[in-house]
SEPA-744441 format. One record per atom (N, C-alpha, C, O): residue number from 0; atom name; x, y, z. Coordinates in nm, 4 decimals. Example, Ala and Ser with C-alpha at 12.3 -4.5 7.8 and 13.67 -1.06 7.14 Angstrom:
<pts>
<pt num="0" atomo="N" east="1.3190" north="-0.5690" up="0.7800"/>
<pt num="0" atomo="CA" east="1.2300" north="-0.4500" up="0.7800"/>
<pt num="0" atomo="C" east="1.3200" north="-0.3300" up="0.7800"/>
<pt num="0" atomo="O" east="1.4236" north="-0.3319" up="0.8465"/>
<pt num="1" atomo="N" east="1.2850" north="-0.2250" up="0.7080"/>
<pt num="1" atomo="CA" east="1.3670" north="-0.1060" up="0.7140"/>
<pt num="1" atomo="C" east="1.2900" north="0.0030" up="0.7870"/>
<pt num="1" atomo="O" east="1.3409" north="0.1138" up="0.8039"/>
</pts>
This chain:
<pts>
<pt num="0" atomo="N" east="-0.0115" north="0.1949" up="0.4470"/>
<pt num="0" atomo="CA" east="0.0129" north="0.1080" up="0.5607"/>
<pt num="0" atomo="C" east="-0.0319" north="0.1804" up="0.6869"/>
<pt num="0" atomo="O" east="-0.0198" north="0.3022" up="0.6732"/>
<pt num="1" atomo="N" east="-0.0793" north="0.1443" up="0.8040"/>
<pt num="1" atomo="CA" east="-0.1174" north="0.1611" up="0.9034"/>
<pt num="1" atomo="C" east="-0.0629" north="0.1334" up="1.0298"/>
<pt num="1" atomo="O" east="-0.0858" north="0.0218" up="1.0763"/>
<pt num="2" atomo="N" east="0.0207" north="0.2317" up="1.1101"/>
<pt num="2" atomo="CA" east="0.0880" north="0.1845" up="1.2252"/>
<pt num="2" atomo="C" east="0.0684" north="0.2716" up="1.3044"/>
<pt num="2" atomo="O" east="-0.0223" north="0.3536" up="1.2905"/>
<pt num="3" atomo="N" east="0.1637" north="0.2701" up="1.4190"/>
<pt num="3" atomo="CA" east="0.1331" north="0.3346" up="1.5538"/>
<pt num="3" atomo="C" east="0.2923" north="0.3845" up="1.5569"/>
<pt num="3" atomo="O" east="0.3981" north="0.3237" up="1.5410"/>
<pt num="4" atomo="N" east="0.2613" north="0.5166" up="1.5834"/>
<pt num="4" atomo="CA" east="0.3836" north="0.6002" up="1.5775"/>
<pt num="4" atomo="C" east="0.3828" north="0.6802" up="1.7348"/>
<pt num="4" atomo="O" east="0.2931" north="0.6924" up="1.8183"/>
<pt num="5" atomo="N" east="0.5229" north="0.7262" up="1.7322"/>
<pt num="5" atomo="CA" east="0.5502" north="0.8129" up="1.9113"/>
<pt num="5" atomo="C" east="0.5309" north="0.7042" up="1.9940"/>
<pt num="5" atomo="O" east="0.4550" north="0.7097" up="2.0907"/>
<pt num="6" atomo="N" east="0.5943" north="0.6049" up="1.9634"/>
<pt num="6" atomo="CA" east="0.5957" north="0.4643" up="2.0736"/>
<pt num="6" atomo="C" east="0.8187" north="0.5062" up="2.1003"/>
<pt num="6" atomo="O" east="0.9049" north="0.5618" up="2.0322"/>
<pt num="7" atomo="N" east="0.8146" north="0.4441" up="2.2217"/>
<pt num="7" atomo="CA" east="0.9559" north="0.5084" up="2.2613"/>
<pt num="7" atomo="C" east="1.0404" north="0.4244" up="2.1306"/>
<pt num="7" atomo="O" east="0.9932" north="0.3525" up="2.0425"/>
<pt num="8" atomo="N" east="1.1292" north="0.4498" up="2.1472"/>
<pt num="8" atomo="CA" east="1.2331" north="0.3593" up="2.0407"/>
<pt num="8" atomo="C" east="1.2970" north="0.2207" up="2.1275"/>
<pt num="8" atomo="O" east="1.3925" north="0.2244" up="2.2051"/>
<pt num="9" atomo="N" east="1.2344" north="0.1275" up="2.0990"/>
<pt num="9" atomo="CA" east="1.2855" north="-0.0164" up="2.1516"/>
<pt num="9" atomo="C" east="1.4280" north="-0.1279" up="2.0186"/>
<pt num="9" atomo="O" east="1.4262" north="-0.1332" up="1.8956"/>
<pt num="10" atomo="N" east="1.4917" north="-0.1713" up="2.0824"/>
<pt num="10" atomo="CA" east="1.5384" north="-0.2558" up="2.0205"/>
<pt num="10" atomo="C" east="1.5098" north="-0.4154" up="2.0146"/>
<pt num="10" atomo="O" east="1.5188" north="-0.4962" up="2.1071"/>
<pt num="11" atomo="N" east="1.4690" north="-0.4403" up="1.8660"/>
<pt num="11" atomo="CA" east="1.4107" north="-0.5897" up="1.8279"/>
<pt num="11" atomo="C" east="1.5060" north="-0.6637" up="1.7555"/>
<pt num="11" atomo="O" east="1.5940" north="-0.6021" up="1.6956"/>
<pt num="12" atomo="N" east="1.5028" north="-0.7583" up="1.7527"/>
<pt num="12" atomo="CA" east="1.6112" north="-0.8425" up="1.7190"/>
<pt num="12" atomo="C" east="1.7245" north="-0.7905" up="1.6652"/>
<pt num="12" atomo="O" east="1.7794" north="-0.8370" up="1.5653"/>
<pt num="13" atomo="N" east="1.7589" north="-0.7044" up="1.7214"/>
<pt num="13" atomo="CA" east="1.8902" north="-0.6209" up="1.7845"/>
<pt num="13" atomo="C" east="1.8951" north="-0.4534" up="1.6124"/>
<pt num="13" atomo="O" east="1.9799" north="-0.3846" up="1.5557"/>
<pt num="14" atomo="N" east="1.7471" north="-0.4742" up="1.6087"/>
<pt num="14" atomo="CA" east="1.7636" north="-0.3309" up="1.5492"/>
<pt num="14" atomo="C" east="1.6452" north="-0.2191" up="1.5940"/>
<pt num="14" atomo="O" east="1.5423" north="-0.2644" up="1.6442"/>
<pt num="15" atomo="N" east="1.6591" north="-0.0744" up="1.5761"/>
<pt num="15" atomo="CA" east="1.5696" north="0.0172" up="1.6839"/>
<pt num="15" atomo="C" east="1.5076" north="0.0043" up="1.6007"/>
<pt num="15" atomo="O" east="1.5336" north="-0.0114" up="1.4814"/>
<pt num="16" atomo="N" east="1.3691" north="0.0124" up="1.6828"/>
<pt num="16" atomo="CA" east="1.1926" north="0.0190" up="1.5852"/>
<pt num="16" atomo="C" east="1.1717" north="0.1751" up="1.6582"/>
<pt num="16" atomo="O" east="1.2126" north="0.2224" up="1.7642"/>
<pt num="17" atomo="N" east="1.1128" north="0.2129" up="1.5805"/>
<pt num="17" atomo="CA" east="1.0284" north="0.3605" up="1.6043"/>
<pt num="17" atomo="C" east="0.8969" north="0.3616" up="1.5769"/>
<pt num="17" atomo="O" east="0.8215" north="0.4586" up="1.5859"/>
<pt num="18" atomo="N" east="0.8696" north="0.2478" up="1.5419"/>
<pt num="18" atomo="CA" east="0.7020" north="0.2554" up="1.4918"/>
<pt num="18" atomo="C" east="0.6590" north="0.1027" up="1.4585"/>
<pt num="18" atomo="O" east="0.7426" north="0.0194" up="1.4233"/>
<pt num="19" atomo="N" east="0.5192" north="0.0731" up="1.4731"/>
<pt num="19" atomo="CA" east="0.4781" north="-0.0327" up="1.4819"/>
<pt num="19" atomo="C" east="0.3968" north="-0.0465" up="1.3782"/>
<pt num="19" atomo="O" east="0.2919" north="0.0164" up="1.3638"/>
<pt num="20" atomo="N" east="0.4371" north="-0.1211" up="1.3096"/>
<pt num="20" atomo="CA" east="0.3194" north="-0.1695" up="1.1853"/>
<pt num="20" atomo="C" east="0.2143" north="-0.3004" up="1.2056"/>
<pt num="20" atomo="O" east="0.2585" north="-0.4071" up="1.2480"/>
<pt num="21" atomo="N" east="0.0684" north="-0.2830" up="1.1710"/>
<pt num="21" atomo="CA" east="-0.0543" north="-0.3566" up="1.2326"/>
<pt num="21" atomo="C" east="-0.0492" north="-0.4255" up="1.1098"/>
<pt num="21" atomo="O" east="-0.0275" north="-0.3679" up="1.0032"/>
<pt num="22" atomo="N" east="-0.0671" north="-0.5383" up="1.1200"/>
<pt num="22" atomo="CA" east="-0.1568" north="-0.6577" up="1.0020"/>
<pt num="22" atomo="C" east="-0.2593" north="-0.6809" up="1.0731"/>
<pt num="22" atomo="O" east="-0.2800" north="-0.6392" up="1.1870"/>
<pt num="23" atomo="N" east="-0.3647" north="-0.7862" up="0.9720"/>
<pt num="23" atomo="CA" east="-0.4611" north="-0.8674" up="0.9991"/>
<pt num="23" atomo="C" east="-0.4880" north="-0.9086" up="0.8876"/>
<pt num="23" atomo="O" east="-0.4675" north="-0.8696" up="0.7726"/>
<pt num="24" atomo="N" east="-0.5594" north="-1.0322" up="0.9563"/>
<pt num="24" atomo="CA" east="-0.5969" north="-1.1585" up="0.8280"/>
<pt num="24" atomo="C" east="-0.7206" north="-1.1109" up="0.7227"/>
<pt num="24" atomo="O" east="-0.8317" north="-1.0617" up="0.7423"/>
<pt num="25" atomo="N" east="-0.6323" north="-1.1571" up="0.5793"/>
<pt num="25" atomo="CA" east="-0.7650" north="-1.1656" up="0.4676"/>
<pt num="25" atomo="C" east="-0.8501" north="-1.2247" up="0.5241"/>
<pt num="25" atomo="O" east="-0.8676" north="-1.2662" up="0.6386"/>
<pt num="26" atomo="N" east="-0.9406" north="-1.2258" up="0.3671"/>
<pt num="26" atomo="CA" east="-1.0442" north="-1.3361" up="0.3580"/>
<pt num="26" atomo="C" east="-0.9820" north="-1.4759" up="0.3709"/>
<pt num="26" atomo="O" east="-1.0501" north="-1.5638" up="0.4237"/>
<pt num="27" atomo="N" east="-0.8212" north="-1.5119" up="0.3137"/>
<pt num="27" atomo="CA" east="-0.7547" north="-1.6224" up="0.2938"/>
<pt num="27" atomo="C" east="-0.7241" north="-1.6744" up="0.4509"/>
<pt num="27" atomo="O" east="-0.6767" north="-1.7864" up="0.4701"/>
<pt num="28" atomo="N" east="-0.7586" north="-1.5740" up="0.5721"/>
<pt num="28" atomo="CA" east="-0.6645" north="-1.5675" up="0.6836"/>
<pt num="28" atomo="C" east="-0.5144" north="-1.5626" up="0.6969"/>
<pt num="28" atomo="O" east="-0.4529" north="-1.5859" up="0.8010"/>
<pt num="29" atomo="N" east="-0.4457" north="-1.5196" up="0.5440"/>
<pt num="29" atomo="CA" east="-0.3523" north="-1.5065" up="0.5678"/>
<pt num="29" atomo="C" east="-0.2859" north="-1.3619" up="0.5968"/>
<pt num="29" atomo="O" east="-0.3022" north="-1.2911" up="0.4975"/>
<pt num="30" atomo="N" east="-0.2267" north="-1.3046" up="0.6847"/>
<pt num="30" atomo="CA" east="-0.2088" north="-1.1878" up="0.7563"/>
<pt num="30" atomo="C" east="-0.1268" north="-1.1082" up="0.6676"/>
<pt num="30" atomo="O" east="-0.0275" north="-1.1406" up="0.6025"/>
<pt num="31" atomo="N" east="-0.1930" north="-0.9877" up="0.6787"/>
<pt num="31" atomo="CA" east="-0.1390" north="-0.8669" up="0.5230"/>
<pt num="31" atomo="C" east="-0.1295" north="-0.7823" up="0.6358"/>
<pt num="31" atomo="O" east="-0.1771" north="-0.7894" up="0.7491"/>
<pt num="32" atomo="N" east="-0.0406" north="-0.6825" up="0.5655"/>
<pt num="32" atomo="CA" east="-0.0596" north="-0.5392" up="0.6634"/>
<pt num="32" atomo="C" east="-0.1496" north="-0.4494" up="0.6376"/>
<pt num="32" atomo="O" east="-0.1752" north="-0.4489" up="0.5172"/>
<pt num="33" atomo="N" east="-0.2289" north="-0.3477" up="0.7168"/>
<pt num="33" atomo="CA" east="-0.3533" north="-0.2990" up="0.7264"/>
<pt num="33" atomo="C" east="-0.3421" north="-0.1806" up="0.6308"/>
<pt num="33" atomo="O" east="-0.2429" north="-0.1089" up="0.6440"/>
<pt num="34" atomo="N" east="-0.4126" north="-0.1572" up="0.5560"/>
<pt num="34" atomo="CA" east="-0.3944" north="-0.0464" up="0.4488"/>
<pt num="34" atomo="C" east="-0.5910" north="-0.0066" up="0.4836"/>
<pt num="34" atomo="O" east="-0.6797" north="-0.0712" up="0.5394"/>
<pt num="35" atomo="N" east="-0.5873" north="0.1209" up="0.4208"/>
<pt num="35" atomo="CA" east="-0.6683" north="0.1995" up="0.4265"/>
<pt num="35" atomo="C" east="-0.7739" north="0.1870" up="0.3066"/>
<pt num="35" atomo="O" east="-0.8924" north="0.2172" up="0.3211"/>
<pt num="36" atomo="N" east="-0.7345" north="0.1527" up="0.2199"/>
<pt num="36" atomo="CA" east="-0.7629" north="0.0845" up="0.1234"/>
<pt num="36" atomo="C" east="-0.8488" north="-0.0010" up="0.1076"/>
<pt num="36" atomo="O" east="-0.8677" north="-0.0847" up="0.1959"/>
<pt num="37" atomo="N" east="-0.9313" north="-0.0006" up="-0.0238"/>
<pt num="37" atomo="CA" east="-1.0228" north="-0.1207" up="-0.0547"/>
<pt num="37" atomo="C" east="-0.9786" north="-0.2078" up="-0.1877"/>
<pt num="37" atomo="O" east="-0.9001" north="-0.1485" up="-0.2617"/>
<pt num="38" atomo="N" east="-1.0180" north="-0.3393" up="-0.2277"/>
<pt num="38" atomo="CA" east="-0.9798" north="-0.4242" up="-0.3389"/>
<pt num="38" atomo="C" east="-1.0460" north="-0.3240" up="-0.4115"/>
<pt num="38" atomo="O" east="-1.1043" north="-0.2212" up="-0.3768"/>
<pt num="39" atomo="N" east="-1.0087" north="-0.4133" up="-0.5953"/>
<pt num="39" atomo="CA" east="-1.0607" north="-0.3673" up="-0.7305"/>
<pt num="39" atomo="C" east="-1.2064" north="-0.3611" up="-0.7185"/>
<pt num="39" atomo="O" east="-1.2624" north="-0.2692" up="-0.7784"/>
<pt num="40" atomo="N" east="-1.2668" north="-0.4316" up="-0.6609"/>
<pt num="40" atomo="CA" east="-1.3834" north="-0.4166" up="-0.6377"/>
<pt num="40" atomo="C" east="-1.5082" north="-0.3263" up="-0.5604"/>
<pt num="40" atomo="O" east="-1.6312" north="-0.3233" up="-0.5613"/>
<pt num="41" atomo="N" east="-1.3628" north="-0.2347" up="-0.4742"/>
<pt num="41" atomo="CA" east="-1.4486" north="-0.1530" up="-0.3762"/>
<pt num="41" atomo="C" east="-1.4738" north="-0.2170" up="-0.2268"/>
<pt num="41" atomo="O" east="-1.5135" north="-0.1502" up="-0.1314"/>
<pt num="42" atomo="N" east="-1.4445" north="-0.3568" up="-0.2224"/>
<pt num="42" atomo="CA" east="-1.4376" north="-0.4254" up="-0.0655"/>
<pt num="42" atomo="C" east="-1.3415" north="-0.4084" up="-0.0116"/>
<pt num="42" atomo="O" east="-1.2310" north="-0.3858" up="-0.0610"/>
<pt num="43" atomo="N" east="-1.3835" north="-0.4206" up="0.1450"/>
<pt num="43" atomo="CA" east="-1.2741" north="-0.3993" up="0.2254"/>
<pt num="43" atomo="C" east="-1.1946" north="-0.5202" up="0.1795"/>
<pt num="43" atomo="O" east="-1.2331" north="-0.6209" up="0.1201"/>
<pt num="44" atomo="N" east="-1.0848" north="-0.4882" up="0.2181"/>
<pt num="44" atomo="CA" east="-0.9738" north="-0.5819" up="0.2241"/>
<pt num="44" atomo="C" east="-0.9825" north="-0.6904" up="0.3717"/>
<pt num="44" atomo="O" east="-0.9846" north="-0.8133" up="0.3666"/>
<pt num="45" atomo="N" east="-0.9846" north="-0.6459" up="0.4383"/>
<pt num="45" atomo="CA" east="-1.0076" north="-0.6755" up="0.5973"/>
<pt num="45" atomo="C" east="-1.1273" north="-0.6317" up="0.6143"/>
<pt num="45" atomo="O" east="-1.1897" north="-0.5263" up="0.6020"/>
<pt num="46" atomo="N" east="-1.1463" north="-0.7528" up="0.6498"/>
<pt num="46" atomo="CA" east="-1.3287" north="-0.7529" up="0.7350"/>
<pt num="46" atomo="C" east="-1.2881" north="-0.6748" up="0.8889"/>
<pt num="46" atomo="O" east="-1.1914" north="-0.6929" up="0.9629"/>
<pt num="47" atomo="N" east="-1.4323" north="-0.5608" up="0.9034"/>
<pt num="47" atomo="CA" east="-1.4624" north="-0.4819" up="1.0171"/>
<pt num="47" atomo="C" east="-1.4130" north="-0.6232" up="1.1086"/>
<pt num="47" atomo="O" east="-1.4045" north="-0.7414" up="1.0754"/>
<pt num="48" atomo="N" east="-1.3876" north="-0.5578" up="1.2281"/>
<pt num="48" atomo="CA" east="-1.3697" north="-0.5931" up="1.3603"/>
<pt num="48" atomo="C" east="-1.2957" north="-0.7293" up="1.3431"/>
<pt num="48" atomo="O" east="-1.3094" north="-0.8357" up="1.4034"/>
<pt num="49" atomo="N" east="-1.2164" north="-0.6934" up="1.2461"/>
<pt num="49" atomo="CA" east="-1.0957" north="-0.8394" up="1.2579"/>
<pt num="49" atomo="C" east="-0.9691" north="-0.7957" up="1.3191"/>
<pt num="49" atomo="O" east="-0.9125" north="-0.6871" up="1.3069"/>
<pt num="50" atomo="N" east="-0.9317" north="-0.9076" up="1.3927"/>
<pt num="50" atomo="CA" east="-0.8268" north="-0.9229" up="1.5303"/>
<pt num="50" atomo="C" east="-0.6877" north="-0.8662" up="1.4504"/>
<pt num="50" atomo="O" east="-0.6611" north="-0.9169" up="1.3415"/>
<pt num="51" atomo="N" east="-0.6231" north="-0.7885" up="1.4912"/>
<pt num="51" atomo="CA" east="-0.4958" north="-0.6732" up="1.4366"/>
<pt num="51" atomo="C" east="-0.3871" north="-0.7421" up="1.5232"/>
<pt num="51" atomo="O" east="-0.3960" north="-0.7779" up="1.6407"/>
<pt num="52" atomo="N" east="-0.2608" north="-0.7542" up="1.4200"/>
<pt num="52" atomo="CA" east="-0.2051" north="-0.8119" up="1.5107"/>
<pt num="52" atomo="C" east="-0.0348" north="-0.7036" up="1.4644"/>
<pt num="52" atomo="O" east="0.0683" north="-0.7199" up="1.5296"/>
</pts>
């Protein structure tokens, strides 16, 4: 998984986050979280320069 860490500690719907975890949309557009990783096939999972949310 892929996130953003050393962000201050905020409280979200009333529990502390310390770190932020990134998704972005498959091929399906349905939004997965960002792994480093490629499918069985060796493809990215997430297409380059797709919008991170």
């Amino acid at each position: 998984v892929v996130c953003v860490c050393n962000f201050p500690p905020r409280n979200i719907a009333g529990f502390m986050s310390e770190v932020l975890i990134l998704g972005a949309p498959d091929q399906d557009g349905k939004v997965i979280l960002l792994s480093p990783r490629k499918d069985d096939a060796g493809r990215d999972i997430v297409a380059p320069g797709a919008k991170v949310y």
